[in-house]
C-alpha positions, 0 to 999 in steps of 0.5 A: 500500500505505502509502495502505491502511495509513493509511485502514484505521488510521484510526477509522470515524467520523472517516473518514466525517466526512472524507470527509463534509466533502470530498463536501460541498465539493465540492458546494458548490463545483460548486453556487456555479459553477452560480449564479455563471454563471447570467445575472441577470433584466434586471429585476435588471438594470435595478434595478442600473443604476438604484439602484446607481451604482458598478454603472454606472461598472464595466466590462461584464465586471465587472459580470457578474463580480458578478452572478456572486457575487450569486447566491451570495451570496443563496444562502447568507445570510438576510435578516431583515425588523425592525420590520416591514421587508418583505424584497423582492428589490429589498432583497436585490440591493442589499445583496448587490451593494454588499457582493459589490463588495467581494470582485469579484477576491479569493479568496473564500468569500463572508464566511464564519462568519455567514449572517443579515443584519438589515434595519430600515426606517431608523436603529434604537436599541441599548442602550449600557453604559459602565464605568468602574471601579464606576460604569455608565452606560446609554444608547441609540445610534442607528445605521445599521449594525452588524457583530456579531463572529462574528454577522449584521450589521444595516442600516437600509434607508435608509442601504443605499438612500442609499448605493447610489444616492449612490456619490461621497459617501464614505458606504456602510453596506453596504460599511463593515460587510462591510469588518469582515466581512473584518476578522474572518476571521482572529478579530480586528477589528483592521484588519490582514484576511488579506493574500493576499500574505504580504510585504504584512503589513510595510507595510500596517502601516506605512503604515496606522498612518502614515495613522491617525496622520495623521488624529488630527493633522488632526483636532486641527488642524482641517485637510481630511481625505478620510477621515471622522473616524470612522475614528479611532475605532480601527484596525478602524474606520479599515480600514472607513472606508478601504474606503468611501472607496477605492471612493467617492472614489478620486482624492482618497484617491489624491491625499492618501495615495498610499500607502495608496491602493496598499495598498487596490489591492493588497488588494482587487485593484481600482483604482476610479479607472479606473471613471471 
């Protein structure tokens, strides 16, 4: 009676945009399961084993656990070809892989708040503006990659490719821009994502600051670091550069920071140093 009561109080139109919005995840829902367990085609097979290392050292279950979130994923983003970029499946399934590596055992909604991804042939040319007070400068930078904040990311193909195929140099342009991706989807890039585990906020800030800290002073003394220096730029490219190091070389991150090996273990619910 009291559930009669409710629905009859509510207006029409905002009755139907909820029960709209509850048919349209359900679908969604039902329309992921099906292509997470469709089989992928050996020649995608094959392409993976070929091209992409980090696919050959996962165990066989995982690996069909991410040729599962493959074809979501290439489900619900659109590749965009720039400067005359041909977008082929081959271009498709490798970015897709390297990036699905990322969210292999997390809950996941398979980086929601942008759909477009952007693919130049090689390193491309941004313009950059600098401030400072009423004096702007203007200049161009030539990058392999970008993550737009609530807007697609872009990648130079050649990078994507290096990445994939090379998977024990610290280097992944496709998992450093979808590491951002995860950085924003709480609306901030700040390097603290959403931890799933609420008790986790307090030491992942603790032991990332300690860590960023650490890089600025091997730096400044010039001493061996396993994370590339870029990843003292700021806290969300700190977090991106973490990730990219956490999958390619985890022993020796494992080694120099135990601490924040565990925390990327724990947040990405993955151990990398099992694959080997």
């Amino acid at each position: 009676m009291m559930l009669y009561l409710i629905l009859f109080s509510v207006p029409a139109g905002v009755l139907a945009w909820y029960l709209a919005g509850r048919i349209n995840q359900r679908l969604k829902l039902r329309r992921r399961h099906r292509l997470f367990n469709t089989p992928l085609s050996q020649e995608w097979r094959r392409t993976l084993k070929q091209d992409f290392a980090l696919y050959r050292k996962l165990p066989v279950d995982a690996q069909r656990k991410l040729e599962g979130h493959i074809h979501v994923f290439l489900d619900e983003k659109v590749f965009v070809g720039c400067n005359d970029m041909q977008i082929t499946d081959r271009v498709r399934l490798l970015i897709a892989a390297q990036a699905c590596l990322l969210i292999l055992n997390k809950p996941t909604d398979y980086y929601p708040g942008f759909e477009t991804i952007l693919v130049y042939p090689d390193t491309f040319v941004v313009p950059v503006t600098q401030r400072d007070g009423l004096l702007h400068s203007s200049s161009v930078s030539v990058r392999s990659g970008e993550s737009w904040h609530r807007g697609p990311i872009v990648l130079a193909w050649d990078q994507v490719l290096d990445g994939a195929r090379d998977g024990r140099d610290g280097h992944n342009v496709v998992m450093h821009e979808f590491a951002h991706k995860l950085d924003e989807e709480n609306w901030n890039m700040d390097g603290l994502p959403i931890l799933s585990d609420p008790e986790q906020y307090a030491s992942w800030k603790q032991v990332l600051s300690e860590a960023y800290a650490q890089l600025h002073q091997a730096m400044e003394q010039n001493e061996p670091e396993v994370i590339d220096d870029y990843g003292a730029t700021s806290p969300a490219e700190f977090f991106a550069v973490v990730t990219e190091t956490f999958f390619e070389k985890p022993h020796r991150l494992k080694q120099q920071h135990p601490a924040l090996y565990e925390q990327f273990h724990l947040y990405y619910r993955l151990d990398p140093c099992q694959w080997d």
